[in-house]
VEXPAVO-24114 format. One record per residue (C-alpha): residue number from 0; residue in one letter; chain; x, y, z. Coordinates in nm, 4 decimals. Each point is the difference from the previous one (the first is absolute). Layout:
<sites>
  vexlo  zanu  titi         X         Y         Z
    NUM     A     A         X         Y         Z
...
</sites>
This chain:
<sites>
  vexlo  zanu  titi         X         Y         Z
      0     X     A    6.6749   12.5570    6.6075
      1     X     A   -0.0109    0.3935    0.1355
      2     X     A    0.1786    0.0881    0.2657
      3     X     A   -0.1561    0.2736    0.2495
      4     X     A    0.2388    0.2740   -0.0364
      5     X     A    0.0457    0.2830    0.3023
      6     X     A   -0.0208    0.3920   -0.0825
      7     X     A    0.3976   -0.0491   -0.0355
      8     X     A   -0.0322   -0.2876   -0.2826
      9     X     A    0.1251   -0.2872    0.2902
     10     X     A   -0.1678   -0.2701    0.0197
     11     X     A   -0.2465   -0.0445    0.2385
     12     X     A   -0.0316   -0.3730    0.1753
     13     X     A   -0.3653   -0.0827    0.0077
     14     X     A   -0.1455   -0.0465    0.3692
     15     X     A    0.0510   -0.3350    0.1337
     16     X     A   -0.3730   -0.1010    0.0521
     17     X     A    0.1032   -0.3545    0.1889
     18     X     A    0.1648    0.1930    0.2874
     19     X     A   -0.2631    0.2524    0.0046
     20     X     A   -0.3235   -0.2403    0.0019
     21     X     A    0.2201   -0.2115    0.2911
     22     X     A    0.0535    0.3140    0.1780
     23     X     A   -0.3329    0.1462   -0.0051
     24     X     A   -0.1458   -0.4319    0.1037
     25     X     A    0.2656    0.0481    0.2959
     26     X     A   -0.1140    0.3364    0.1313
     27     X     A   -0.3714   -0.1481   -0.0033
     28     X     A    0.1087   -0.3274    0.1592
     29     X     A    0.1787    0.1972    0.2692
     30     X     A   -0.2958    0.2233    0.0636
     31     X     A   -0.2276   -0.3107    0.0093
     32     X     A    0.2476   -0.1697    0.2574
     33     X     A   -0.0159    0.3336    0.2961
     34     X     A   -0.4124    0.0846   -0.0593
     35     X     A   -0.0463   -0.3764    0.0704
     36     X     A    0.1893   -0.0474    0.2907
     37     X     A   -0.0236    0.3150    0.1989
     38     X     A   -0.4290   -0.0902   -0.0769
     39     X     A    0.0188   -0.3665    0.0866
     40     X     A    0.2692    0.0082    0.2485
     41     X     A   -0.1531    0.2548    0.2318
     42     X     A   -0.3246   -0.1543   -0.0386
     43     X     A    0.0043   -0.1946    0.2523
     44     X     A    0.1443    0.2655    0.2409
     45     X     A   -0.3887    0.1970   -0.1129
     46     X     A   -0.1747   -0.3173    0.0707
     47     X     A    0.1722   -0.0508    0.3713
     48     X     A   -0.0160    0.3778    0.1256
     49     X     A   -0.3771    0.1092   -0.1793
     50     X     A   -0.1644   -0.3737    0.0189
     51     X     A    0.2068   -0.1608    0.2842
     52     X     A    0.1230   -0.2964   -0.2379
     53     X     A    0.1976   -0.2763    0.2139
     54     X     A    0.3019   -0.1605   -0.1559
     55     X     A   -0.2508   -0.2581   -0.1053
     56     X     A   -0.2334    0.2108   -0.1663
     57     X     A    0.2435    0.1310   -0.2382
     58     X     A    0.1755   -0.3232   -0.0486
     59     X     A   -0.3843   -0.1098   -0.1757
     60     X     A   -0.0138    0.3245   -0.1946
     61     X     A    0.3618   -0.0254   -0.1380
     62     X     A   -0.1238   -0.3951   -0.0502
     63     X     A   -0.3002    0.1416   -0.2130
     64     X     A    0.2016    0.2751   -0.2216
     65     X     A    0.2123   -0.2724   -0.0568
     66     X     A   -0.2286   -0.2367   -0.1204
     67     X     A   -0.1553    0.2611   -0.2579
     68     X     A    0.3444    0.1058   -0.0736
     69     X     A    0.0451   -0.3803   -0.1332
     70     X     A   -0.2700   -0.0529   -0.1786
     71     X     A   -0.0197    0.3460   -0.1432
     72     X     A    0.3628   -0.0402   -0.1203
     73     X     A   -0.0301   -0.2991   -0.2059
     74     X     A   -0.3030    0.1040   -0.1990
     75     X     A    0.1403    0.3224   -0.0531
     76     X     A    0.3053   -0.1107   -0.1231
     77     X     A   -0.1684   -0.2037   -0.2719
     78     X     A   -0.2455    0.2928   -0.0502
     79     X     A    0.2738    0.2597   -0.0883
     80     X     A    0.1762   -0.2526   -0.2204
     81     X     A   -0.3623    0.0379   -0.2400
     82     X     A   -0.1092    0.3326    0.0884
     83     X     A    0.3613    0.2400    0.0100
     84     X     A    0.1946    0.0927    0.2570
     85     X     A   -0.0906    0.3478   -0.0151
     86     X     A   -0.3793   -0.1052    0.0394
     87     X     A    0.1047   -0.2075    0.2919
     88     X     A    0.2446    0.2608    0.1350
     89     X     A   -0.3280    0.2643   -0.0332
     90     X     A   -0.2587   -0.1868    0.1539
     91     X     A    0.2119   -0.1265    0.2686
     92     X     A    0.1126    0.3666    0.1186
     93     X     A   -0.3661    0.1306   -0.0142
     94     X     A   -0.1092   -0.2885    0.2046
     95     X     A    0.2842    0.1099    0.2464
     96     X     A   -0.0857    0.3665    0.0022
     97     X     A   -0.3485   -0.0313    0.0409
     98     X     A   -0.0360   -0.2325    0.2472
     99     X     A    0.2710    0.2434    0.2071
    100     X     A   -0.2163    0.2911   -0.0591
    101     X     A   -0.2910   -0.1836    0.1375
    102     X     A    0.1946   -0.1837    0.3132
    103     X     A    0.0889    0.3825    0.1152
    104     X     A   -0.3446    0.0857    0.0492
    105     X     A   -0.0808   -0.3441    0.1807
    106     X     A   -0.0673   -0.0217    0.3730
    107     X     A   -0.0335   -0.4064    0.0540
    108     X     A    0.2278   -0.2420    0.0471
    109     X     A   -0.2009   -0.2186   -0.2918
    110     X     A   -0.0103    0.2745   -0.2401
    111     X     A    0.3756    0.0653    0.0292
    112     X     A    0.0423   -0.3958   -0.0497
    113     X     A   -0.1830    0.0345   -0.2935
    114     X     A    0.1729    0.2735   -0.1550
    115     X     A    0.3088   -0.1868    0.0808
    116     X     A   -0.1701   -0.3019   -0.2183
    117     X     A   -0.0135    0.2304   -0.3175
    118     X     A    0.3455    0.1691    0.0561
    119     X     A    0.1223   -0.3455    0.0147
    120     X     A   -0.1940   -0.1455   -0.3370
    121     X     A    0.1151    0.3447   -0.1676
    122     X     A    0.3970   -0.0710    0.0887
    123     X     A   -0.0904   -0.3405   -0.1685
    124     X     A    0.0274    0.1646   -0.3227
    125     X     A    0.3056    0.1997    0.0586
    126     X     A    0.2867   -0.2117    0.1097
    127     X     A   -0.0408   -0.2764   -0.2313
    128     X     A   -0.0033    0.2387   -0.3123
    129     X     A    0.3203    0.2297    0.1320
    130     X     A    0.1980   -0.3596    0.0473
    131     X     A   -0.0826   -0.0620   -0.3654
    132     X     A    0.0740    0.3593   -0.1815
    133     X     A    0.3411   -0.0041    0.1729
    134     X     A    0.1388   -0.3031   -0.1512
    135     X     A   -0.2518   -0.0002   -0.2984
    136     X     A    0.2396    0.0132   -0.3303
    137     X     A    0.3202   -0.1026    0.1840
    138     X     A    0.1944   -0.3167   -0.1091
    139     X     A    0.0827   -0.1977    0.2642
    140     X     A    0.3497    0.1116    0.0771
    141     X     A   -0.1522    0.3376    0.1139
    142     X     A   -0.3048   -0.1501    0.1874
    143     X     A    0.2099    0.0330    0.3369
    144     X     A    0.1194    0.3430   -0.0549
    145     X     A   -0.3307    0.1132   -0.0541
    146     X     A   -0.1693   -0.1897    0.3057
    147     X     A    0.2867    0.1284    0.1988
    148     X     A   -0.0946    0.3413   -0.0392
    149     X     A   -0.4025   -0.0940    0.0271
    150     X     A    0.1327   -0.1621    0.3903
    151     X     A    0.2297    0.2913    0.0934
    152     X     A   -0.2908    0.2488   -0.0660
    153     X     A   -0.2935   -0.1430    0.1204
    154     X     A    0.1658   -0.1149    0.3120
    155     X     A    0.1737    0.3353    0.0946
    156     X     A   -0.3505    0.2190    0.0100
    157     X     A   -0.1405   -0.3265    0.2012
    158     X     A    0.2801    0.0645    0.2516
    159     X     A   -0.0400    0.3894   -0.0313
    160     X     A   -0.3881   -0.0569    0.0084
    161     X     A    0.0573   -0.1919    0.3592
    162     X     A    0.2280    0.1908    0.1052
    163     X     A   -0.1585    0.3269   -0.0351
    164     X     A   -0.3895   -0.1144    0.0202
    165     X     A    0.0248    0.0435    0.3827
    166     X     A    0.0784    0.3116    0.0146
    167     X     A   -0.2533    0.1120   -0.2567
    168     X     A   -0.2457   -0.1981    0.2330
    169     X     A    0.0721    0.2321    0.2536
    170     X     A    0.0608    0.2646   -0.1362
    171     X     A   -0.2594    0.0817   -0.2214
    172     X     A   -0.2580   -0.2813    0.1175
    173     X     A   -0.1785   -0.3026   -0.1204
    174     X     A   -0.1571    0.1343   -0.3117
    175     X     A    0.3568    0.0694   -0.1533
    176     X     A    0.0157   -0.3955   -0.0703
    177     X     A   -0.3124    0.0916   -0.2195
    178     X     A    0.1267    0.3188   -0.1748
    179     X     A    0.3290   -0.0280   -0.0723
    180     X     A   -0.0172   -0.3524   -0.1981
    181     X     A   -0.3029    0.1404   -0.1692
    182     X     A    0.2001    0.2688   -0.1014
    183     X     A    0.2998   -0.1661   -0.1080
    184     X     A   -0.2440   -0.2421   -0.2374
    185     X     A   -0.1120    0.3299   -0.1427
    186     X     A    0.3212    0.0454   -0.0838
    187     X     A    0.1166   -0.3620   -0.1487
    188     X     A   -0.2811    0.0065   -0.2122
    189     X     A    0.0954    0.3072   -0.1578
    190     X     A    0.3469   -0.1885   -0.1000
    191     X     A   -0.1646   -0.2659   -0.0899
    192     X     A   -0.2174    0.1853   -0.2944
    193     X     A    0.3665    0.1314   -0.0918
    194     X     A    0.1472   -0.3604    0.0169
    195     X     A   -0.3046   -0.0926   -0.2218
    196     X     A    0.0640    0.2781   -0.2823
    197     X     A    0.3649   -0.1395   -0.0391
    198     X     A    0.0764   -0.2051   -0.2640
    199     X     A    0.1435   -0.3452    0.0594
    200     X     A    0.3440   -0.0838   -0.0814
    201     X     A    0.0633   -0.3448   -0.2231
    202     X     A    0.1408   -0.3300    0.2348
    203     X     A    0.3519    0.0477   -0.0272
    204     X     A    0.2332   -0.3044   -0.1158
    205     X     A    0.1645   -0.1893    0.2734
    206     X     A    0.3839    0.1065    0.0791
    207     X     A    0.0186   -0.3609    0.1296
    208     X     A    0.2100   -0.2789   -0.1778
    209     X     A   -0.2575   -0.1604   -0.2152
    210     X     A    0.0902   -0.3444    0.1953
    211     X     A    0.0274    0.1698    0.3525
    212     X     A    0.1340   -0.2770    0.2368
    213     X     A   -0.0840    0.2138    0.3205
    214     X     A   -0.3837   -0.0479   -0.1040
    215     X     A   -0.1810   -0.2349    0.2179
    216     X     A   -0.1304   -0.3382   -0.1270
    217     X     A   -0.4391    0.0476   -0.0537
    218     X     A   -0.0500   -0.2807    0.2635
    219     X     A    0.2487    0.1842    0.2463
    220     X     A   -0.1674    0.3527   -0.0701
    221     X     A   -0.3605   -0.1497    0.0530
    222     X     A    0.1451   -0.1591    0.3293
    223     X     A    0.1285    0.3190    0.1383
    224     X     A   -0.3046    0.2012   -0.0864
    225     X     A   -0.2237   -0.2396    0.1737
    226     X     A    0.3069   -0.0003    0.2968
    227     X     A   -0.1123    0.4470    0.0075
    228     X     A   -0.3701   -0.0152   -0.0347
    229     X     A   -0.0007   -0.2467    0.3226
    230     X     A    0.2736    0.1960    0.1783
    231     X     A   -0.1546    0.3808   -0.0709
    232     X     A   -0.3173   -0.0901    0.1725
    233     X     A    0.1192   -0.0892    0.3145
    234     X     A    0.2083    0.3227   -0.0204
    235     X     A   -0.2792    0.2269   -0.0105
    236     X     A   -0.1555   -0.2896    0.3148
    237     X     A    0.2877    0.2443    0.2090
    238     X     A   -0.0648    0.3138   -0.1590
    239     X     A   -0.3705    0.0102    0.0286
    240     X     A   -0.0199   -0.1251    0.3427
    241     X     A    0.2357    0.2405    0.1336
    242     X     A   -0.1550    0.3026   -0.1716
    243     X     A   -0.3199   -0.1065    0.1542
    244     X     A    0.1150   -0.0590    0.3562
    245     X     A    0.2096    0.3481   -0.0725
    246     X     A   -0.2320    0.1993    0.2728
    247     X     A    0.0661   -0.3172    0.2238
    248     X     A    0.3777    0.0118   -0.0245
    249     X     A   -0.0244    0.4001    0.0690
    250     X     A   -0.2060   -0.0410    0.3405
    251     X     A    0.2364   -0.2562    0.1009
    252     X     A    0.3211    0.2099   -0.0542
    253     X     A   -0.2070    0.2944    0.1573
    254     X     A    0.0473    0.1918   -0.3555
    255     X     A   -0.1833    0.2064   -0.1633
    256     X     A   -0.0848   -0.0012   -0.4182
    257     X     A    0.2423    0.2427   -0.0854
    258     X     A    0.2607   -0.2237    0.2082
    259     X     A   -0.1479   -0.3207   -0.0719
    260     X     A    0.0539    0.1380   -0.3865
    261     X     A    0.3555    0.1027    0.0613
    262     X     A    0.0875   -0.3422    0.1657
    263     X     A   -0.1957   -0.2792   -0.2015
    264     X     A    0.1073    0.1773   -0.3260
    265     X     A    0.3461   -0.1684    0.0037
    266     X     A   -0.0575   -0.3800   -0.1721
    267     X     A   -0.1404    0.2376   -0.3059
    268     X     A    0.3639    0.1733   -0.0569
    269     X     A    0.1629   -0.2761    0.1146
    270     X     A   -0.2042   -0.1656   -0.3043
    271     X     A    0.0540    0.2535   -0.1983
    272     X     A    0.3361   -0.0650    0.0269
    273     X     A    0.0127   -0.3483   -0.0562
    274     X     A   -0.1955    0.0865   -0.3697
    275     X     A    0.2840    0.2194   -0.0834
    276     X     A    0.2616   -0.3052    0.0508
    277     X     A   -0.2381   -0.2229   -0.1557
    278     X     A    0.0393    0.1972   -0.3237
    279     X     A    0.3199    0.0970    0.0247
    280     X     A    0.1290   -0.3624    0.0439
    281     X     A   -0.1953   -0.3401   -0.2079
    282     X     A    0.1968   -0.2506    0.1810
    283     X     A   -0.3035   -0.1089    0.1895
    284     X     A   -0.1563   -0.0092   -0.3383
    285     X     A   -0.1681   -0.3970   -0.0192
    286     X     A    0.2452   -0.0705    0.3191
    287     X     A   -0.2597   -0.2128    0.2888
    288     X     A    0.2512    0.0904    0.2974
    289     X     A   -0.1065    0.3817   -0.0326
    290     X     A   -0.3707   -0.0994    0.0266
    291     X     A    0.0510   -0.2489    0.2517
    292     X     A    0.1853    0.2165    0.2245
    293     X     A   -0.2393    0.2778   -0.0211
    294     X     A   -0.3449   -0.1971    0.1039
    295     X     A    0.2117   -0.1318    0.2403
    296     X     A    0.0915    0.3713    0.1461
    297     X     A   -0.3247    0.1150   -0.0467
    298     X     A   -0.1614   -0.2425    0.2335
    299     X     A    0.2286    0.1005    0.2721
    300     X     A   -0.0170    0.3313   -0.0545
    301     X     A   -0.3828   -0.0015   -0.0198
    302     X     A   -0.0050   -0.1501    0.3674
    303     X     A    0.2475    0.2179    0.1371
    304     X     A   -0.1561    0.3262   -0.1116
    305     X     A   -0.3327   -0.0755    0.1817
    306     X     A    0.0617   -0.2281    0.3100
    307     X     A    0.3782    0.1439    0.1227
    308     X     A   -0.0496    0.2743    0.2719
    309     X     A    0.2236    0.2509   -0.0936
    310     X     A   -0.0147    0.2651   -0.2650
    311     X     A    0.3599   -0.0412   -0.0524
    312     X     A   -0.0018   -0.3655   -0.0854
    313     X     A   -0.3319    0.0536   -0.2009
    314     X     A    0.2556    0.3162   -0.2367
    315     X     A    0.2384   -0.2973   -0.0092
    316     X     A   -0.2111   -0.2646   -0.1355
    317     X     A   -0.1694    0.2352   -0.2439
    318     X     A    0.3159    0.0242   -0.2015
    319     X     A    0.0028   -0.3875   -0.0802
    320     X     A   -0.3904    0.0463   -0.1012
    321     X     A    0.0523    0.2454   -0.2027
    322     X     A    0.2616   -0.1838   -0.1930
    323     X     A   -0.1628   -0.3136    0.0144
    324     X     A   -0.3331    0.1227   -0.1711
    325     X     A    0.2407    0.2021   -0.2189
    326     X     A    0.1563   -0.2984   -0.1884
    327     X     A   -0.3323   -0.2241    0.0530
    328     X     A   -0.2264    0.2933   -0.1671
    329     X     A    0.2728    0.0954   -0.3197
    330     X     A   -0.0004   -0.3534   -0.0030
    331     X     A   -0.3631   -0.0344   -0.0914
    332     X     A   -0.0086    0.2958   -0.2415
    333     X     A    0.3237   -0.0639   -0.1653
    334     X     A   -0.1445   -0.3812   -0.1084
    335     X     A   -0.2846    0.1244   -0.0847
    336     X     A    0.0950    0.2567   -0.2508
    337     X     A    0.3273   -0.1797   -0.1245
    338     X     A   -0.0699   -0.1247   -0.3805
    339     X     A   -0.4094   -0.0147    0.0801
    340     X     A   -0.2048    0.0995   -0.3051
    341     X     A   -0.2854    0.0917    0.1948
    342     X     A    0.1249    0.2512    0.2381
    343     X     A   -0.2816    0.1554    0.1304
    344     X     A   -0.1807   -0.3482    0.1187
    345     X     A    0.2964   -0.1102    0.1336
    346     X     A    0.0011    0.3177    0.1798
    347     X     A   -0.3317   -0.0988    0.1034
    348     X     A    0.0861   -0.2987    0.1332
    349     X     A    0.2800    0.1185    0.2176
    350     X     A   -0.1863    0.2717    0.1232
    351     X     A   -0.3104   -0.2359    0.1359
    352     X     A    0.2661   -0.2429    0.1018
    353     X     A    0.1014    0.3591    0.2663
    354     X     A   -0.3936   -0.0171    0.0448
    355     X     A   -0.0141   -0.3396    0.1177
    356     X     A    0.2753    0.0328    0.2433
    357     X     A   -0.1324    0.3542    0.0869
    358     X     A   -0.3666   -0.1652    0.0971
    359     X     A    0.1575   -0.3415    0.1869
    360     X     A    0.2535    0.1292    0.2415
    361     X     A   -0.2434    0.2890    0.1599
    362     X     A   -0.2705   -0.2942   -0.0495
    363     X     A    0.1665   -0.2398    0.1886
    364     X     A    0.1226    0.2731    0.2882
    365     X     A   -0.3691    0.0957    0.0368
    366     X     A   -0.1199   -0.3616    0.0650
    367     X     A    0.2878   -0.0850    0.2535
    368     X     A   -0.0734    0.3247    0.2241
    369     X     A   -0.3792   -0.0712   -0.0171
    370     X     A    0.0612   -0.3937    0.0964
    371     X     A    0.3328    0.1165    0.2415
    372     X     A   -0.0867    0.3386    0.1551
    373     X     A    0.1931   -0.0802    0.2419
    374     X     A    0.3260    0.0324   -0.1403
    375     X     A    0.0689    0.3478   -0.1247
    376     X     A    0.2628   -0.1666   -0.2351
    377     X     A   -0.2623   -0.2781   -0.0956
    378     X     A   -0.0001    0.1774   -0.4055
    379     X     A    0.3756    0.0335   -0.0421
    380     X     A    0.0615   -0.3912    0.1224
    381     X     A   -0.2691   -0.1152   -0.2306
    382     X     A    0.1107    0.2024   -0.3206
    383     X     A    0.3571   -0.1245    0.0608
    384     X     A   -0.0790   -0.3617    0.0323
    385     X     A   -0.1938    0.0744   -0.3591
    386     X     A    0.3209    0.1761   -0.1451
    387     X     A    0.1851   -0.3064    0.1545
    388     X     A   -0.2076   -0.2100   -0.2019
    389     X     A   -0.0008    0.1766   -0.3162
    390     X     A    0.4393   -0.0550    0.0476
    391     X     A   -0.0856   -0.3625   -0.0214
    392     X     A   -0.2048    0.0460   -0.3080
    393     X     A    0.2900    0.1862   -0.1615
    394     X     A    0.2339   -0.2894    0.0843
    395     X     A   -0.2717   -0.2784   -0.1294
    396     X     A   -0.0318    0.2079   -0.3181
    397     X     A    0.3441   -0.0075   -0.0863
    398     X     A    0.0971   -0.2946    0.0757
    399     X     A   -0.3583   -0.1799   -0.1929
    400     X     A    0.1776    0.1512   -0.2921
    401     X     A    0.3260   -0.1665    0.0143
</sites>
């Protein structure tokens, strides 16, 4: 073999292409995470000041992105698994960008829906694929290092991107929602010809023991992974419906975006947070109680956050959300990727599991306001008593496979 030799004769290590192909799949992912949520998040706020959308009306268009977002994610899952992930990556950013480019110029309520519609089939192709390049090649024992990082990034430029999005909002209007992702997809699929043009490192050998006794049992594995896919939906049930009922939550604390950004922001770091314990420490690893506990939490949490009169309770309550969808979501992804063969439709399928949930809690929050318009909390009762349910499935689950 030659060594590459510096001017001085030393020996010069070659480039470590694993680190560099993960680092360059992180700073897309990352980029992905704030364009989506400062466009989707703020949405709604365009929809309730241009169009004069109710609570109700954008609890049935969050209900509709999420029902494309489920279907859209399962096919495209098994798509990019036969076409390439770089294909998939490609078509799903220039469905993104386009359809942004267009929903700038739009001056209707339905054409902005639509736009939304193709934004959300584009992302389809995107999330699924970056879920599988980060953990594609690694043996199992580094699986949850690598999803650890995938969580901490991802969820730190959502927190940023809601954070910050209300201030952009006012700042520099409504159309920046438009622009800025568009130009940030510009910029990811740039990195993502340069991801493409780097060569791919062999699988590495397991450092595990060859009989590794901390391994779960296939039975037990399969148990828990069906345990995540019905817990992450009903996650994103609280996440969608309170991004949707976002302007709602602003009028009633008399705040405006920028504050209503600064102040509904905090379950997103506090989730942030919880993914950095979650990979720091794998004693929840396969370990019920954790999951248990966190449905649990997020149900209460949920309810608090929308039907509580007081912004200070509401900051309080946010903080168990945040960690319960934390631990419920790398829950979800960490089954899913852990030994799977097929990463990117398994990616799929716990990305249009997020659909489903995304589509049924805003669904069910529109149909109790129109049938209880009464009750200004009519939505937040009703998706609780669904999360409440879905607890009970959790517990059925489990204990069916005893």
């Amino acid at each position: 073999m030659v060594l590459p030799l510096c001017a001085g004769g030393n020996y010069q290590p070659p480039v470590n292409l694993r680190q560099k192909r993960q680092s360059l799949c992180f700073t897309i992912e990352g980029l992905n995470s704030f364009g989506t949520v400062l466009y989707f998040s703020y949405l709604y706020f365009l929809l309730n000041r241009q169009y004069g959308f109710t609570d109700k009306a954008n609890l049935a268009v969050a209900a509709l992105l999420g029902f494309c977002y489920a279907l859209s994610s399962w096919q495209a899952g098994r798509l990019a698994q036969r076409w390439g992930y770089f294909n998939a990556l490609k078509l799903g950013f220039g469905l993104m960008a386009g359809a942004l480019l267009v929903g700038a110029q739009l001056n209707s309520a339905a054409g902005q829906i639509a736009a939304a519609v193709v934004v959300t089939v584009g992302i389809c192709f995107t999330w699924p694929v970056l879920e599988a390049l980060i953990s594609e090649n690694e043996t199992p024992d580094r699986v949850p290092h690598a999803i650890g990082i995938y969580n901490i990034t991802w969820a730190a430029t959502n927190a940023a991107a809601l954070f910050i999005g209300g201030t952009l909002l006012e700042k520099l209007g409504f159309r920046s929602i438009f622009y800025i992702p568009a130009v940030i997809i510009a910029g990811q699929i740039a990195l993502t010809f340069w991801l493409e043009q780097l060569p791919v490192p062999a699988a590495e050998k397991s450092s595990a023991p060859p009989h590794d006794q901390t391994r779960p049992s296939p039975a037990r594995a399969r148990n828990f992974l069906q345990l995540a896919w019905l817990a992450n939906p009903f996650a994103y049930i609280g996440i969608n419906t309170l991004i949707a009922v976002l302007p709602g939550v602003a009028a009633k604390f008399h705040l405006t975006p920028m504050f209503a950004g600064f102040a509904c922001s905090l379950w997103g770091f506090v989730r942030l947070a919880a993914f950095v314990v979650l990979w720091r420490w794998d004693g929840w690893h396969y370990r019920f109680r954790w999951l248990v506990t966190a449905f649990a939490l997020l149900v209460l949490s949920f309810a608090a956050i929308l039907i509580v009169p007081n912004l200070w309770a509401v900051l309080a309550a946010q903080v168990f959300f945040g960690a319960a969808i934390g631990l419920i979501y790398y829950s979800s992804l960490f089954y899913s990727m852990d030994a799977s063969d097929t990463k990117s439709e398994h990616g799929g399928i716990h990305e249009a599991a997020i659909g489903a949930g995304n589509c049924l809690g805003p669904a069910v929050g529109a149909v109790s306001l129109q049938f209880a318009a009464q009750s200004a909390n009519a939505g937040a009762w009703a998706v609780s008593g669904l999360l409440l349910a879905g607890l009970g499935g959790l517990l059925w689950l489990r204990k069916s496979a005893d």
